[in-house]
Biopython code that builds the backbone (N, CA, C, O; Angstrom):
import numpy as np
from Bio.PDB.StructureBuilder import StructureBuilder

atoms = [
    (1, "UNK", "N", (0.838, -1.167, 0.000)),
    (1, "UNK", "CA", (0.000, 0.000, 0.000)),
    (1, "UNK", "C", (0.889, 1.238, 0.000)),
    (1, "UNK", "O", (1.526, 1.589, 0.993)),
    (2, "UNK", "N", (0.897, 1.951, -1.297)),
    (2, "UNK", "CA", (1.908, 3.203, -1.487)),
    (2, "UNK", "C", (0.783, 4.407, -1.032)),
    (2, "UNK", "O", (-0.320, 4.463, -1.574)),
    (3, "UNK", "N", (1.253, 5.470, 0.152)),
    (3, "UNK", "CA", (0.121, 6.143, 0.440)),
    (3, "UNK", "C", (0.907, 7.551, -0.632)),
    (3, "UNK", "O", (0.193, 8.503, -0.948)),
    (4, "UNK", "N", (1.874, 7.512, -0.927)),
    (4, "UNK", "CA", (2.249, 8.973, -2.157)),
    (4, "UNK", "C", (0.976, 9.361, -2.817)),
    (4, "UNK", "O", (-0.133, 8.967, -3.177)),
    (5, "UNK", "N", (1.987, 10.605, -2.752)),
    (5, "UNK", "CA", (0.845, 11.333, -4.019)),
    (5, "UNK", "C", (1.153, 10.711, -5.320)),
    (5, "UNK", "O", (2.190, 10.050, -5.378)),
    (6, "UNK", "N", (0.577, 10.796, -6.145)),
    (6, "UNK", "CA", (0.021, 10.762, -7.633)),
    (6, "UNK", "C", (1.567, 11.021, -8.177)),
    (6, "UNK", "O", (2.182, 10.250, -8.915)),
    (7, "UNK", "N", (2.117, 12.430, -7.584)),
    (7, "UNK", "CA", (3.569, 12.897, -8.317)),
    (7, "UNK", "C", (4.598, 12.749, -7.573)),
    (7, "UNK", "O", (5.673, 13.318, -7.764)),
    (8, "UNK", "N", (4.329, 11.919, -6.606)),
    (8, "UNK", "CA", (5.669, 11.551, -5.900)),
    (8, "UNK", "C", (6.016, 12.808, -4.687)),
    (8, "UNK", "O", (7.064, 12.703, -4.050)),
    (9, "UNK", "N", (5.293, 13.713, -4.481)),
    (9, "UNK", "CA", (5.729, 14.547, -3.329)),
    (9, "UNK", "C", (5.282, 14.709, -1.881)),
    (9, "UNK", "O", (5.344, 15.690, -1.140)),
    (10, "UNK", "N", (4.843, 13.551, -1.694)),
    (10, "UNK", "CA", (4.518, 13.176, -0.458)),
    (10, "UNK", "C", (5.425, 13.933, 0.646)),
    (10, "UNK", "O", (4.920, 14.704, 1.463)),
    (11, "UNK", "N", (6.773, 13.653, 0.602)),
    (11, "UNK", "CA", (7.455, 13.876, 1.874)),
    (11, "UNK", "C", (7.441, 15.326, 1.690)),
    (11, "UNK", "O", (7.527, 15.750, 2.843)),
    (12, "UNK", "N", (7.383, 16.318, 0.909)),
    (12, "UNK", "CA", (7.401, 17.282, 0.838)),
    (12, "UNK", "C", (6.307, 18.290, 1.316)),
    (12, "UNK", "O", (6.491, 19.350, 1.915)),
    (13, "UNK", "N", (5.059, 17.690, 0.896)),
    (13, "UNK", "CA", (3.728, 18.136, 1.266)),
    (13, "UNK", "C", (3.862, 18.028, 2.941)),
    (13, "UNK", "O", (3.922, 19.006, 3.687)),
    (14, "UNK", "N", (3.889, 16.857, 3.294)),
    (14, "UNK", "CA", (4.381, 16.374, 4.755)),
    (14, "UNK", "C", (5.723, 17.591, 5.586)),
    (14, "UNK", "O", (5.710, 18.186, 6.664)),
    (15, "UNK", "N", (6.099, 17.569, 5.172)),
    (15, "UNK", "CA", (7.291, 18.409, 5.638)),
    (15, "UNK", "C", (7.009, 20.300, 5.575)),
    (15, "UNK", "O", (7.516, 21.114, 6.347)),
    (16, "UNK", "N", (6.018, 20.618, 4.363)),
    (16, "UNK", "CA", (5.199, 21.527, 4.321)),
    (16, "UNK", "C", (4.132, 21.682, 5.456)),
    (16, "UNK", "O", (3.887, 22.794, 5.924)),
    (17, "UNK", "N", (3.455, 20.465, 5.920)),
    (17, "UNK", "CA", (2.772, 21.021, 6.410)),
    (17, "UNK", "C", (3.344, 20.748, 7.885)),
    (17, "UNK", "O", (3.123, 21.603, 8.743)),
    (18, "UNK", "N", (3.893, 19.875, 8.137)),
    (18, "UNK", "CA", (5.054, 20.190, 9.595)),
    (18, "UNK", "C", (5.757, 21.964, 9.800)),
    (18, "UNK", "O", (5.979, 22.659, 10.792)),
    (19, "UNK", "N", (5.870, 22.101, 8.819)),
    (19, "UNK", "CA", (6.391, 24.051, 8.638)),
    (19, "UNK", "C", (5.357, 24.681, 9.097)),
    (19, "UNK", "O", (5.165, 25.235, 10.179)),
    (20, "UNK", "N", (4.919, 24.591, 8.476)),
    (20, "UNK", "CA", (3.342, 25.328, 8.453)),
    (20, "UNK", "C", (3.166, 25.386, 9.807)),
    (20, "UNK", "O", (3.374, 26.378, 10.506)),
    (21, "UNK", "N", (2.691, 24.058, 10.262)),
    (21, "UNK", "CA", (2.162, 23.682, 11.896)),
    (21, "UNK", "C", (3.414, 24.370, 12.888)),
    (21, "UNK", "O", (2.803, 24.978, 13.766)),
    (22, "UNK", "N", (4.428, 24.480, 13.045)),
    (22, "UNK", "CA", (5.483, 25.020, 13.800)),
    (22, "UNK", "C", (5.567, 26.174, 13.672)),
    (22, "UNK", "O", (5.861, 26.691, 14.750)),
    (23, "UNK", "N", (5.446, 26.954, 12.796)),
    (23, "UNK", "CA", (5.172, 28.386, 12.291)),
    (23, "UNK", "C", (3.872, 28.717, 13.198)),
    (23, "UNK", "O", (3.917, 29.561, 14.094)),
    (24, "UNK", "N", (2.818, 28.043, 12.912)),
    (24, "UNK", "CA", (1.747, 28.900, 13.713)),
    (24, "UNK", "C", (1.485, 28.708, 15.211)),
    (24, "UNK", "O", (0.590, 29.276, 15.838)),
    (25, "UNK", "N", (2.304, 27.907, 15.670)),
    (25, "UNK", "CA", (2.853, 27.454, 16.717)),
    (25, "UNK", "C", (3.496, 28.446, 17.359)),
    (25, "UNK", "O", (3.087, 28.924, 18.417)),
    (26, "UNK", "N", (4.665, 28.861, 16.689)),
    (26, "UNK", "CA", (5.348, 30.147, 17.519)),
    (26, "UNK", "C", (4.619, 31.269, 17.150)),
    (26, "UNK", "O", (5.006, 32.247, 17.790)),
    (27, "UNK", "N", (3.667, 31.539, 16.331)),
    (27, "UNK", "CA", (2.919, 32.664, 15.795)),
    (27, "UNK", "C", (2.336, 32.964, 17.269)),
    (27, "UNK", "O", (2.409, 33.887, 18.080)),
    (28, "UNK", "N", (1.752, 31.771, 17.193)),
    (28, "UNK", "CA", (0.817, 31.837, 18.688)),
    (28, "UNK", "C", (1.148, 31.742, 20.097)),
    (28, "UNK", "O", (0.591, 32.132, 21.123)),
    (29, "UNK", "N", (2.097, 31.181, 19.876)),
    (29, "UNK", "CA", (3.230, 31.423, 21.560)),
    (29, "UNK", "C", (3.677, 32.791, 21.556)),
    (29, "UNK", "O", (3.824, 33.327, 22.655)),
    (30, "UNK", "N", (3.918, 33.451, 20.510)),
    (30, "UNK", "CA", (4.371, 34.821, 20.641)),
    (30, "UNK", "C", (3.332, 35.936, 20.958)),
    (30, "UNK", "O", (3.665, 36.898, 21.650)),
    (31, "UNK", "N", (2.269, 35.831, 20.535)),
    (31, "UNK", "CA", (1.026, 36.404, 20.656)),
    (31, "UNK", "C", (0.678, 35.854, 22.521)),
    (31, "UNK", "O", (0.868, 36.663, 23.429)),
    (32, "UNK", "N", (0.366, 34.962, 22.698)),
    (32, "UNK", "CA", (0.302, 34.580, 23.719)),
    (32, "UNK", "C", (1.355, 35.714, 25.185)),
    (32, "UNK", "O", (1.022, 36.178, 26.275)),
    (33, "UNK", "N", (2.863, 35.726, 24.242)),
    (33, "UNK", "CA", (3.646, 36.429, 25.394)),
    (33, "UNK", "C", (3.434, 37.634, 25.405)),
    (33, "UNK", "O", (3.739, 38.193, 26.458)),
    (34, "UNK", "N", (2.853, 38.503, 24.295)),
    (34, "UNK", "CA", (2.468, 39.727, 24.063)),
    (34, "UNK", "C", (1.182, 40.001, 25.120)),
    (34, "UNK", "O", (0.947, 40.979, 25.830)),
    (35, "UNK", "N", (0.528, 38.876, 24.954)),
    (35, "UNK", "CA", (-0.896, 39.625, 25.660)),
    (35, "UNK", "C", (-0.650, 39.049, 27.280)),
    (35, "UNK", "O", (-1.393, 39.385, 28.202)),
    (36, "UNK", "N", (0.144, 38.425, 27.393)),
    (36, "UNK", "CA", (0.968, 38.315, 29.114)),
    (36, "UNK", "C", (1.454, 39.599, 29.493)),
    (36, "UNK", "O", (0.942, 40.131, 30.478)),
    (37, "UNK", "N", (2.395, 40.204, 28.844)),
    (37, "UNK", "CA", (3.288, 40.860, 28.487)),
    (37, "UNK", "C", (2.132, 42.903, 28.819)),
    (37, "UNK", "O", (2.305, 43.896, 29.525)),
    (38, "UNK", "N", (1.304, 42.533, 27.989)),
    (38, "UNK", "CA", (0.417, 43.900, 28.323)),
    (38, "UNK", "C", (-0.583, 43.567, 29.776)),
    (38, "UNK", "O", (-0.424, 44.325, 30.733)),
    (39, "UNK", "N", (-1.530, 42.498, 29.883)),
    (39, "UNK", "CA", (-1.770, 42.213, 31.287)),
    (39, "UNK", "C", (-1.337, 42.611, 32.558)),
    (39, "UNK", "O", (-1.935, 43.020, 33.553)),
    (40, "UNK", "N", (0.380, 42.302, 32.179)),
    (40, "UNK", "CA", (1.368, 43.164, 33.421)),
    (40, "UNK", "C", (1.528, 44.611, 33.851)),
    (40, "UNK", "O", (1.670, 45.289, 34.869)),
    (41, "UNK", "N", (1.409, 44.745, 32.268)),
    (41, "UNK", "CA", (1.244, 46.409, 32.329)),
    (41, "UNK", "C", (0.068, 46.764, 33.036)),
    (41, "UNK", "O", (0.039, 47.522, 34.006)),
    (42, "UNK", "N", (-1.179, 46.028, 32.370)),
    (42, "UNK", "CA", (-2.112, 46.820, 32.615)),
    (42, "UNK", "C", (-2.557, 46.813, 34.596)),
    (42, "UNK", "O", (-3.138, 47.692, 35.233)),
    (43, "UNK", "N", (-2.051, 45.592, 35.043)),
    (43, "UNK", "CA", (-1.870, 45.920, 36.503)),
    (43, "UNK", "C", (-0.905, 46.432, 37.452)),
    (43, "UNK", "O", (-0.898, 46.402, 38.682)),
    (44, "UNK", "N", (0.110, 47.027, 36.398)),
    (44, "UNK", "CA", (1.478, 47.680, 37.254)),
    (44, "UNK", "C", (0.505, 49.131, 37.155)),
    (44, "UNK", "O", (0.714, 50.033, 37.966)),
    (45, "UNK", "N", (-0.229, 49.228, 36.431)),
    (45, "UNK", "CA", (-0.922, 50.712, 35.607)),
    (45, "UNK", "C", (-2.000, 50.994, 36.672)),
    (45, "UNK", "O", (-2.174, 52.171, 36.986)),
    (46, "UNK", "N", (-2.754, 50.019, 37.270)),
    (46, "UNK", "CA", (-3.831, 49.955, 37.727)),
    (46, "UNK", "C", (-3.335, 50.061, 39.508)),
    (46, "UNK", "O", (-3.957, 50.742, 40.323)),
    (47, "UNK", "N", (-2.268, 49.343, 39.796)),
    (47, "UNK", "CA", (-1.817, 49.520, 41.032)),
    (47, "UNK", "C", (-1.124, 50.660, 40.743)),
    (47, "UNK", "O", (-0.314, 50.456, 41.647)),
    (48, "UNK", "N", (-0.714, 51.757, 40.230)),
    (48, "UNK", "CA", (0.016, 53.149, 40.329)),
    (48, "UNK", "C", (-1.051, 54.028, 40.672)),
    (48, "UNK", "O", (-1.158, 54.839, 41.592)),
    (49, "UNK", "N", (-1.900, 53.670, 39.650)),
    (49, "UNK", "CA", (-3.386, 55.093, 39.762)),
    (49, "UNK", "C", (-4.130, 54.368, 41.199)),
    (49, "UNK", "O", (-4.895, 55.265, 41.554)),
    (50, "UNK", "N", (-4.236, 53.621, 41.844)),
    (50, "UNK", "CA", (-4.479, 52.965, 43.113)),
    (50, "UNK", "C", (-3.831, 54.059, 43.940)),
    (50, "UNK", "O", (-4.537, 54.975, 44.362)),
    (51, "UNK", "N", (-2.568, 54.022, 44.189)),
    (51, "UNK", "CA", (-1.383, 54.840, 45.235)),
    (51, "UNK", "C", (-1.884, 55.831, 44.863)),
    (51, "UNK", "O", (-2.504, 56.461, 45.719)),
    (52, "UNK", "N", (-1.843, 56.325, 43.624)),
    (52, "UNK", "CA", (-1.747, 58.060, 43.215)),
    (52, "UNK", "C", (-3.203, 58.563, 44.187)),
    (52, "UNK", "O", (-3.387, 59.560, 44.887)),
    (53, "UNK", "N", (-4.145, 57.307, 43.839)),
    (53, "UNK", "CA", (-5.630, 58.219, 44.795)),
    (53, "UNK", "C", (-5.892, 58.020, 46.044)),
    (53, "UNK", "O", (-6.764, 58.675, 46.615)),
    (54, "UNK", "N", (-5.164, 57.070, 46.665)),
    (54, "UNK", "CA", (-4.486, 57.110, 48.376)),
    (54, "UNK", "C", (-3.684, 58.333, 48.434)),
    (54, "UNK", "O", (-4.004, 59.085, 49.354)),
    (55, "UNK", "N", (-2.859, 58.668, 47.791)),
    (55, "UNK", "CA", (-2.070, 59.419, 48.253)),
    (55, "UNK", "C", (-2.623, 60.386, 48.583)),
    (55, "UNK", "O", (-2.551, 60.974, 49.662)),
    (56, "UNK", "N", (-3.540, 60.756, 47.192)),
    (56, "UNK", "CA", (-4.222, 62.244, 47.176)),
    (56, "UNK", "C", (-5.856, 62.712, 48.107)),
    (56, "UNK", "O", (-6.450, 63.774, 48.295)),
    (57, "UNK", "N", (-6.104, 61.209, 48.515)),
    (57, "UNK", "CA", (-6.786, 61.441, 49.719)),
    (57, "UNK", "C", (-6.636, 61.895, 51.015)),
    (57, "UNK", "O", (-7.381, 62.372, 51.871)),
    (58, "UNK", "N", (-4.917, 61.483, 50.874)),
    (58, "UNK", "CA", (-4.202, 61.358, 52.242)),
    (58, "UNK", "C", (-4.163, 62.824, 52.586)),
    (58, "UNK", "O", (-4.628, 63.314, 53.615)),
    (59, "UNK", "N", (-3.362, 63.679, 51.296)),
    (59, "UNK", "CA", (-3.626, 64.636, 50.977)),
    (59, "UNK", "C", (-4.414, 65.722, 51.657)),
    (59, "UNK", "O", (-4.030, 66.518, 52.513)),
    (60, "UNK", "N", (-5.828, 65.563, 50.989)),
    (60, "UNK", "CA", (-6.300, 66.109, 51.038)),
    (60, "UNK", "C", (-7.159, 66.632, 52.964)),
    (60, "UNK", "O", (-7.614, 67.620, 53.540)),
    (61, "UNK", "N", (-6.932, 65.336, 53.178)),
    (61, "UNK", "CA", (-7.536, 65.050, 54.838)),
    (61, "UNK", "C", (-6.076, 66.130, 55.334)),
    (61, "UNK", "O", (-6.264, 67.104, 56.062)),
    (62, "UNK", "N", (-4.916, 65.826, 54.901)),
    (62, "UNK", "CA", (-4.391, 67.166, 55.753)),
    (62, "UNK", "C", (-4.352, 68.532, 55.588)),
    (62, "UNK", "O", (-3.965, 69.415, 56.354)),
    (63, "UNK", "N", (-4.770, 68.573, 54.573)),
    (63, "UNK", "CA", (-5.815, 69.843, 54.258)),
    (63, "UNK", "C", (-6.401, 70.864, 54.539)),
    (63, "UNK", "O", (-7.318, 70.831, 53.719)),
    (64, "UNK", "N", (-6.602, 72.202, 55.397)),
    (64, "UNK", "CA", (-7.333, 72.171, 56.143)),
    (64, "UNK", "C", (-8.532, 73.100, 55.694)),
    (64, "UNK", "O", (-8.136, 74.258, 55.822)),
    (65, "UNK", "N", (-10.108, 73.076, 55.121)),
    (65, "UNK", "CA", (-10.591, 73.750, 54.660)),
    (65, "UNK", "C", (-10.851, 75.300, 55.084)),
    (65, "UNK", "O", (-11.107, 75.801, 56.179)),
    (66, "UNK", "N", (-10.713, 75.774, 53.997)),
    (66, "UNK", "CA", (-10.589, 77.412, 54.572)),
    (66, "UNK", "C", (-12.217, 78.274, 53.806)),
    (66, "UNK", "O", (-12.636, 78.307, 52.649)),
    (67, "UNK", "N", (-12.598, 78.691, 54.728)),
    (67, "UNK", "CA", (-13.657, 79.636, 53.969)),
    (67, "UNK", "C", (-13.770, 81.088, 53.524)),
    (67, "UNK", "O", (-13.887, 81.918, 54.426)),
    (68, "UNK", "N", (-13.751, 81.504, 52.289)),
    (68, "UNK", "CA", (-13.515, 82.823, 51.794)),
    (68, "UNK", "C", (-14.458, 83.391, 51.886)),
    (68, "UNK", "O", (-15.583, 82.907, 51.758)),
    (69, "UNK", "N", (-14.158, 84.680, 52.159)),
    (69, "UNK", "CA", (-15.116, 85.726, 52.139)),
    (69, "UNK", "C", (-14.477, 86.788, 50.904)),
    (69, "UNK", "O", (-13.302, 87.147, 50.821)),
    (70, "UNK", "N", (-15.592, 87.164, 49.999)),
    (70, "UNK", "CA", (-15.847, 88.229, 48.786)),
    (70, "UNK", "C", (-16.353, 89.254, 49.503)),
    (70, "UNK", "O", (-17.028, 88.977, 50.494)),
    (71, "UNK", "N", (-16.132, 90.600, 49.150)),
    (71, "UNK", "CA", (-16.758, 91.540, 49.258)),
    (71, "UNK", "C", (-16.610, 92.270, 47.846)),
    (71, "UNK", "O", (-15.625, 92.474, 47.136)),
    (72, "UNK", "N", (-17.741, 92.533, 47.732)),
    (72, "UNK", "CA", (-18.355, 93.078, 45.977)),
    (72, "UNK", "C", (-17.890, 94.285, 46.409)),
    (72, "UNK", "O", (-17.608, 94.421, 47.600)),
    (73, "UNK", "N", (-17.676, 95.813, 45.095)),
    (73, "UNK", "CA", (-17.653, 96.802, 45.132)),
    (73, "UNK", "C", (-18.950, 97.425, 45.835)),
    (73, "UNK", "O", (-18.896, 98.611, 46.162)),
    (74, "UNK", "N", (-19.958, 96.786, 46.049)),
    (74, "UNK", "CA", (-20.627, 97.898, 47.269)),
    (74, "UNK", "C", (-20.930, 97.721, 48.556)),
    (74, "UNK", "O", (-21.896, 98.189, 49.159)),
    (75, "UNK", "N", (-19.672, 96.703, 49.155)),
    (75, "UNK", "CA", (-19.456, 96.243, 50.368)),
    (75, "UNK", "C", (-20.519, 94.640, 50.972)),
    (75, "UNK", "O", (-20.525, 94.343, 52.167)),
    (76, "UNK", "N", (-21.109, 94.020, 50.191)),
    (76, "UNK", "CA", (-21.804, 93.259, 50.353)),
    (76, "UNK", "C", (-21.158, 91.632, 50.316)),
    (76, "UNK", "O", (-20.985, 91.133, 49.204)),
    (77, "UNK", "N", (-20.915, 91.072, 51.176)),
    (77, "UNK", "CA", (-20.177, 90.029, 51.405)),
    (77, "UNK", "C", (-20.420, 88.772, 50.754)),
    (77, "UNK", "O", (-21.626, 88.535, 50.835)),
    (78, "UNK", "N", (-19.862, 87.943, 50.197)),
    (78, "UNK", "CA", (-20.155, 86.620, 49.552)),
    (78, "UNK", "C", (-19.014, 85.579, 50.160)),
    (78, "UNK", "O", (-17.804, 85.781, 50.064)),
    (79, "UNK", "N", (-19.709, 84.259, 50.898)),
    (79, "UNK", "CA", (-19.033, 83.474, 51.474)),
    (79, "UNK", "C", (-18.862, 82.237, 50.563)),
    (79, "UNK", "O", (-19.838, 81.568, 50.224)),
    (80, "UNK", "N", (-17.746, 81.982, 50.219)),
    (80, "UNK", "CA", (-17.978, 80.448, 49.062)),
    (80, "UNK", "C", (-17.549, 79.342, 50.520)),
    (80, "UNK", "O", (-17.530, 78.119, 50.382)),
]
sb = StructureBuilder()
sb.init_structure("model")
sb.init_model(0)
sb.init_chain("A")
sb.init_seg("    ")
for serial, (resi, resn, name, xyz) in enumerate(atoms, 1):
    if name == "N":
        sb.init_residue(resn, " ", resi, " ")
    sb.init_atom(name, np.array(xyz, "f"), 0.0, 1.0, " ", f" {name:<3s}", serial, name[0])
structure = sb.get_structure()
């Protein structure tokens, strides 16, 4: 039982499509490390803006609110 092709290029087709298959193989392992690769980012990104709005809470509590007083040109006071 000869399983060849018709023109004799069996091992070639075979060996083509072994390429093929290993090629999309690392296509996809590489893609794979890319979207690992941004994931990290996107929680090194997510824990920074975390701190940044602790911080600026921290901030703000030492703070100490102050209330202004306006007085218009005909002496009439406005408190914000």
């Amino acid at each position: 039982m000869n399983r060849s092709a018709p023109n004799g290029n069996s091992s070639t087709a075979v060996s083509a499509g072994i390429t093929s298959a290993m090629l999309n193989y690392y296509v996809y392992e590489d893609l794979v490390f890319h979207v690992q690769a941004i994931q990290l980012q996107m929680i090194e990104i997510a824990k920074f803006i975390d701190d940044q709005a602790k911080n600026d809470q921290k901030t703000r509590m030492k703070l100490k609110s102050r209330s202004l007083t306006f007085v218009d040109p005909y002496g009439n006071p406005t408190t914000n």
